[in-house]
N, C-alpha and C positions, 0 to 999 in steps of 0.2 A: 667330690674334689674340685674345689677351684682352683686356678691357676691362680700361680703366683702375680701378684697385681701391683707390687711395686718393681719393674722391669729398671732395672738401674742401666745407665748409661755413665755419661762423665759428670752430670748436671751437679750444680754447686749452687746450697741454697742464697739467694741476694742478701737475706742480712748478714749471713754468717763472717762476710767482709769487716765488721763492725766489732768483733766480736771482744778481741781482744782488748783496746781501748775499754768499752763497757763494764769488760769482767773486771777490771784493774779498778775502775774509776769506780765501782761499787763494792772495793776489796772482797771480793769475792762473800759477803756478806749479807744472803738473799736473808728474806725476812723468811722463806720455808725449811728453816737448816735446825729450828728449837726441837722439833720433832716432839711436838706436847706427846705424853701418854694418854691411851683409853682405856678405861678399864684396866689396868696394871700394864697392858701390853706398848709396847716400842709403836710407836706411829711415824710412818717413811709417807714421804710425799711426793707421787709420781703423776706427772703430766702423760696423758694417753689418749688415742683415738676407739672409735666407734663408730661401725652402722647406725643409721638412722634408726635401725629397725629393733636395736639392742637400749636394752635400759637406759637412761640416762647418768644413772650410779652403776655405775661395774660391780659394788659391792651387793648392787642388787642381783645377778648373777650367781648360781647357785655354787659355782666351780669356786668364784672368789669368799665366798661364805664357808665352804669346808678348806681351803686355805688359811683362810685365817684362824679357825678352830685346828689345824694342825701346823702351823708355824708360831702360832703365838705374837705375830704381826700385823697390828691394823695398816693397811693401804688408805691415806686418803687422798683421791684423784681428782683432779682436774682433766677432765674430760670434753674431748669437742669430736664431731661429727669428722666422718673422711673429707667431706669435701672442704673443712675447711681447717684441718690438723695441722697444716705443712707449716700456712701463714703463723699460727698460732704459736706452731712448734717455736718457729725461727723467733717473733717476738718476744718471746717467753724467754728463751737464750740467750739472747742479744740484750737483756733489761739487764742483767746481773742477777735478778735477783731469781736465782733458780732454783728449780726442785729437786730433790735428789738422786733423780734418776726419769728417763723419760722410758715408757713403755708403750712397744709396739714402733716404734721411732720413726722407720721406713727413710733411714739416713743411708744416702748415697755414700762413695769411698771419700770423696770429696769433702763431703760434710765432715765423717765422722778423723781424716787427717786433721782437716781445718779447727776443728771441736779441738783434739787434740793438742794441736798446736799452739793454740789462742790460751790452753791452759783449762775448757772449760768443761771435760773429761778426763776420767782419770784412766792409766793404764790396768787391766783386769787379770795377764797371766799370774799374777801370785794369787790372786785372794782367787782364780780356777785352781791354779794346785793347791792350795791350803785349808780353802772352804769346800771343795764343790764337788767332791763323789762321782754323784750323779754324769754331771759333764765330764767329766775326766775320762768316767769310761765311755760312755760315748767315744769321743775322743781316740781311747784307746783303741777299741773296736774299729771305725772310720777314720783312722788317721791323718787320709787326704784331708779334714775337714779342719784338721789344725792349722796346715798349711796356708789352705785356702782365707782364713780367719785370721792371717797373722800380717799387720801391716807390713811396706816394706822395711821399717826401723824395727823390727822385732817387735813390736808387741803388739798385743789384743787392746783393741779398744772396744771394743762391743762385742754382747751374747747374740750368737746368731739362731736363725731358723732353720733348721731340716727336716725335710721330708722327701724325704724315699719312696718312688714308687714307681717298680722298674731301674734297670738300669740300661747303660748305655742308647742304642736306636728304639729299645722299647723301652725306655724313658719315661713317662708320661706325660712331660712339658718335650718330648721330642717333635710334637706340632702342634700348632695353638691353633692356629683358624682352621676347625674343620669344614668343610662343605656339607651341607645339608640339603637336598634336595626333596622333593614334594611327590612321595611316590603313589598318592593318590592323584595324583594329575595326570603322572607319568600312564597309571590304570587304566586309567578313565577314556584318556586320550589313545590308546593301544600302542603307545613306547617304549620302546627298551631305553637301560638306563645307559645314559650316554658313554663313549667308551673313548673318545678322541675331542678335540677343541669344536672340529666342524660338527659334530655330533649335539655337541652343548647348543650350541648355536642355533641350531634347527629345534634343536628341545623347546628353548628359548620362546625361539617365535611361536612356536605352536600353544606354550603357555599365555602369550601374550593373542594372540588371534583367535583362538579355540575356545573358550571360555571355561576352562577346565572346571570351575566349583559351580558352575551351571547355574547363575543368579542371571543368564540374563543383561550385566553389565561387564562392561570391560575394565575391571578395578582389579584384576592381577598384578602383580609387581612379581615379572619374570626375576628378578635378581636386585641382590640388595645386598648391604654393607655397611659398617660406617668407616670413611675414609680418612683413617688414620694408624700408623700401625699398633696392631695387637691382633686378639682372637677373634672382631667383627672386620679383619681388612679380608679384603679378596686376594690376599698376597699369594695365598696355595695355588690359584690359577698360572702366576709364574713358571713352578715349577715345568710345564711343560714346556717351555722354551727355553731350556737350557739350566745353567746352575739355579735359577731360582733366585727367590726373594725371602727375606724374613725382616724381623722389628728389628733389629737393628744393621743392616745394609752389609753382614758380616759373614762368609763364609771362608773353609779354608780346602785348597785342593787337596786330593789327595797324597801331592808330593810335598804337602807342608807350607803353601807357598796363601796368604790370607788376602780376601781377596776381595770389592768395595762391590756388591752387587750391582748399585745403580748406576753403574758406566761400563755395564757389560753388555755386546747384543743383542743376549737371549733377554735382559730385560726392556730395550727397545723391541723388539718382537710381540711380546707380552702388551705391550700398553698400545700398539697397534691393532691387536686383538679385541682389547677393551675397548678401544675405540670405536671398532666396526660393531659391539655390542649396544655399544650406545647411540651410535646413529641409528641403529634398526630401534630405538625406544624401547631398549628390554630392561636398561638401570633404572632402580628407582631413582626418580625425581630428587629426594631427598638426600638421599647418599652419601650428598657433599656436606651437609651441613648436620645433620642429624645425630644427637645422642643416644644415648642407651635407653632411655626411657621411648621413647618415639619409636626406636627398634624393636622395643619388646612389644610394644602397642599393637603395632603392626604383624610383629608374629604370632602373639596371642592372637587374632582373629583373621589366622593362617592364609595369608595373604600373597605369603612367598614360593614360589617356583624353586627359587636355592637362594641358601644365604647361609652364612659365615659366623660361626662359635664354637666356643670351648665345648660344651657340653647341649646339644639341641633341646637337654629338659629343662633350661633356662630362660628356653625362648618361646618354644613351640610344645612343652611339654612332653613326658615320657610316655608317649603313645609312638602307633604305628604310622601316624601320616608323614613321618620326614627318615630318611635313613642315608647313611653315610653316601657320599659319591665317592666312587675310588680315581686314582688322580688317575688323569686324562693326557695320551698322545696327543703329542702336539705334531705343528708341520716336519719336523724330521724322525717322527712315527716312533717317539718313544717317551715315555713318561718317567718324572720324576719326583720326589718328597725332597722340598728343604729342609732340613731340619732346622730346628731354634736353636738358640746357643742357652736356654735355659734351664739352669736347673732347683732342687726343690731347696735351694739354699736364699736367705737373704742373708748378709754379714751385718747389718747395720737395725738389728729388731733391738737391741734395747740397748742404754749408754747409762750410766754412772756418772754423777757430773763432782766436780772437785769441793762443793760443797758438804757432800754427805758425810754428814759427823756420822756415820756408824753403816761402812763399807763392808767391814763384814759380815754383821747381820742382813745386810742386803744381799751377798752373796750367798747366806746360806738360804735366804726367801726364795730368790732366784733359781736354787740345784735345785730346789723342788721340782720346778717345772720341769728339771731335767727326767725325773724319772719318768722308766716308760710309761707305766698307766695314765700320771698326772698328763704325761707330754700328747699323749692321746685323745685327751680329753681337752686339750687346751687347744688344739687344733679343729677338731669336732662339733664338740658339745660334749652331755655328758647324761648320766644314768639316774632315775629315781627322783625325778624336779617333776611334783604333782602341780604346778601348776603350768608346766610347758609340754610341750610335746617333747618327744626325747631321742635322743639318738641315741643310746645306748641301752643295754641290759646288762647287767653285771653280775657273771657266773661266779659268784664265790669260791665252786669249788675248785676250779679252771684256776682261779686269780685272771677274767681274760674279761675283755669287753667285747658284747658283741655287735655288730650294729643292727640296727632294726630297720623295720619296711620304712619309706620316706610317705609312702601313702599319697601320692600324688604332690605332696610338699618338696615344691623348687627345693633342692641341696642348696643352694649358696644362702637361700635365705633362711631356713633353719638353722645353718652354723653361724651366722652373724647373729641372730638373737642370741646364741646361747654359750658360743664358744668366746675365747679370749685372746686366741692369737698370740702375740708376743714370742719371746724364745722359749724353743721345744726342739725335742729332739726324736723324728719316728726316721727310724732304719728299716730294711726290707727284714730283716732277720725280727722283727714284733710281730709282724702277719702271722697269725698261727700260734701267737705263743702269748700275746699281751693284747692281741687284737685281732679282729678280721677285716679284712677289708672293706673300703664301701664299694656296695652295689655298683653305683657308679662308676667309681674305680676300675674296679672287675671289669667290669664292662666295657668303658673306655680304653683300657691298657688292651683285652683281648681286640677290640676291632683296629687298634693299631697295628697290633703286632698280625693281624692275618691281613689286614686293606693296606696299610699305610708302610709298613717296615718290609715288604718285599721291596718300592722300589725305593730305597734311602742310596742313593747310588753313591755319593761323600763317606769316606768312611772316618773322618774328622769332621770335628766340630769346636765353633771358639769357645775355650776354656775359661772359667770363672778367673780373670786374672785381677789381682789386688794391686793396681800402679800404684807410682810414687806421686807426691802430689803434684811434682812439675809436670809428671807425665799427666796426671789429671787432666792439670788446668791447661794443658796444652790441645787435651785431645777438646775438651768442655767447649774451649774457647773456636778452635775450628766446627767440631762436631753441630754447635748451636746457628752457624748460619751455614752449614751445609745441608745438615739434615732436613732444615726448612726449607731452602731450594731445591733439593730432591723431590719433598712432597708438594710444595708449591707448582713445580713443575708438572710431575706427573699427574695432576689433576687439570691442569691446562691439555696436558695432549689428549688424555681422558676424554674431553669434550671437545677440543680443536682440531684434534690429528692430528698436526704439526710436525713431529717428532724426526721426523726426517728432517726437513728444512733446515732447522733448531740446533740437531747432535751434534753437531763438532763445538756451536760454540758453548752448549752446554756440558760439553766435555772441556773446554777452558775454562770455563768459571768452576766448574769443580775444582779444577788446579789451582785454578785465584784462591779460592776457598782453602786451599791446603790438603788438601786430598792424598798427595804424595807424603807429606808429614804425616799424615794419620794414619797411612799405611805403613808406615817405617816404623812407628810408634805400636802401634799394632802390631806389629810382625815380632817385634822387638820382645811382648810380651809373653805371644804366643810362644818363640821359642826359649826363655827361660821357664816356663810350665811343661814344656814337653819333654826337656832333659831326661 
């Protein structure tokens, strides 16, 4: 299981300003609207993304091969890489001359109001009640998930993502950045696994001084991260100093009151902490600047003392050399788990655009995915592809999928060859019945729920809310130069100390920034979701 990777905020894509003008001035008119036939069948034309690591034709994909043998629908895609979908996306929109539908979208609220509004999606609650089975129950079953999907002018504009697993504090997106420590050093060296901040500390140096992997050279990297939020930040170190930190700067007390982490002074505490880690030379060097590829480098040739991910067989492989650290008292001798505010929802996985001569046969391509098995497999991988490795076995007499060994193959990168993402729909009630779980999964939910979910001390968390798009563009428009002077900041005190000196008037220019409108706007949300 990967965590969800498009983390939405308020962010608004830069062409989609354009949008309207374009769509007008090309009468809506794309030259991909004739929808030529193949081979007798309807041919729909959808713009989508892909791993590097995944075919370059999706229809080269075995899932999308027995879809089109059970829908009677050729797909043909245009197809670009993650890293460069967004750009592409937004070009492709913005021309007029658009495809019928964009899949796997990874379209913020922003976008998909804005889409809307410019005319260049079309509204989806009828053709989900008229075509779509599949979704509906869903739907029926998970009704918060209508809600949750339904803009603030009533309608659906996009097929969304779910995935279930766990719910509430045992969640499985309830913490992203785990800590991973190096318990063969810990061995070697004869320490216990640290239990308090002063504990890390001393671990720390003795990683860094000791030579723990016994080469002889001092090329340990006591601690390491990449400094930005998500699942490689060091944000879980927070929690011992009070409410904590997460990716998006948001938590809420437990009397309801939401609350901006980064101008609290358990998070000046924390970065005080970091600091004294860094002057002793225990951060890596890199840290500040370093991607996912340079992280993994590094952990493949287990280099790290502790470091920060979703899952450690991503990094460092599913062996026994790294294992979970449990969160750490701090100076007022008590430890605590932030939680995320994330959950297995994206609202914004696929769009329909006002083009598409033939909306309903698209929604009925679409409920496919909805069903469990297909939904399963679409998130996954899937069963009987002799020329790939596979995730699945498929019990016939079950009707159930099972998963199978990963055999030392990274999870994330066998579901990127093979699966398709897009909208799906798994609920906790398919374990056992359409599915079982993955390893992983299993795995990770249990050392949550015994390390991690003891101390979740908040017994709220912010709520997937769907603003209006003033409220959007209001939060977008503060959010984008505040959140960068948060992390611009705290990586200056990181290395300078500072943080003292600095706090009050960094505590003004948050307000310059709008800090108080975003918590108003924020609060605002939260409480019409909580009714």
């Amino acid at each position: 299981m990967k965590r969800l990777q498009a983390k939405k905020t308020a962010g608004k894509a830069v062409s989609l300003s354009a949008l309207a003008a374009l769509v007008l001035l090309s009468g809506c008119g794309g030259g991909k609207a004739e929808n030529e036939s193949k081979d007798g069948k309807l041919t729909l034309n959808f713009l989508t993304q892909s791993s590097p690591l995944a075919p370059a034709d999706p229809n080269d994909k075995l899932i999308n091969k027995r879809l089109e043998e059970k829908t009677g629908v050729h797909i043909k895609w245009t197809n670009y890489t993650n890293d460069v979908f967004a750009e592409k996306r937004n070009l492709a929109m913005a021309s007029g001359d658009l495809p019928d539908a964009v899949f796997d979208a990874g379209y913020g609220d922003y976008d998909l109001l804005k889409l809307a509004k410019d005319g260049a999606i079309i509204p989806l609650e009828d053709l989900i009640e008229k075509q779509m089975p599949n979704l509906k129950k869903v739907l029926e079953e998970a009704p918060e998930y209508k809600s949750m999907i339904t803009a603030p002018d009533g309608h659906i504009y996009s097929f969304p993502w779910i995935e279930e697993l766990g719910s509430g504090k045992e969640r499985i997106q309830a913490v992203d950045d785990l800590p991973w420590i190096n318990v063969e050093w810990l061995k070697k060296l004869g320490l216990e696994m640290p239990k308090t901040t002063d504990e890390l500390k001393k671990v720390l140096i003795a990683f860094k001084t000791q030579d723990p992997n016994g080469n002889g050279k001092a090329d340990e990297i006591p601690l390491s991260f990449i400094n930005k939020p998500g699942g490689e930040d060091l944000a879980f170190l927070y929690g011992s100093f009070g409410l904590g930190e997460n990716w998006d700067h948001t938590v809420v007390t437990d009397d309801g009151k939401v609350v901006f982490t980064a101008s609290q002074d358990g998070y000046k505490d924390a970065i005080k902490f970091i600091h004294e880690l860094y002057q002793e030379g225990l951060i890596d060097v890199e840290a500040f600047q370093q991607d996912w590829n340079t992280y993994l480098a590094k952990g493949k040739d287990d280099r790290y003392g502790l470091y920060f991910t979703w899952d450690k067989a991503n990094i460092t492989g599913s062996n026994d050399k790294y294992d979970l650290m449990p969160p750490l008292a701090g100076p007022g001798g008590e430890a605590n788990v932030t939680r995320t505010n994330g959950i297995g929802l994206d609202r914004g996985r696929m769009v329909v655009t006002s083009t598409n001569k033939h909306p309903e046969e698209t929604a009925k391509w679409v409920d496919q995915l909805y069903d469990p098995l297909q939904s399963v497999q679409d998130n996954w991988g899937t069963y009987g592809d002799d020329k790939q490795q596979n995730i699945f076995e498929f019990d016939e007499a079950k009707g159930m999928l099972k998963h199978l060994p990963l055999e030392g193959t990274a999870p994330v990168e066998l579901r990127q060859k093979t699966s398709i993402a897009g909208p799906l729909a798994i609920l906790n009630s398919y374990y056992g019945k359409y599915t079982t779980m993955p390893d992983d999964a299993a795995w990770r939910l249990k050392l949550l729920k015994d390390v991690m979910v003891p101390h979740m001390k908040a017994k709220n968390n912010y709520p997937n809310v769907f603003f209006s798009l003033d409220e959007l563009d209001r939060l977008s428009t503060i959010q984008t130069d505040m959140f960068a002077y948060v992390e611009r900041k705290r990586t200056e005190w990181y290395q300078n100390g500072k943080i003292d000196q600095e706090w009050d008037a960094y505590l003004k220019e948050l307000n310059r920034l709008g800090l108080q409108e975003w918590l108003k706007i924020k609060q605002s949300g939260y409480d019409r979701n909580v009714q």
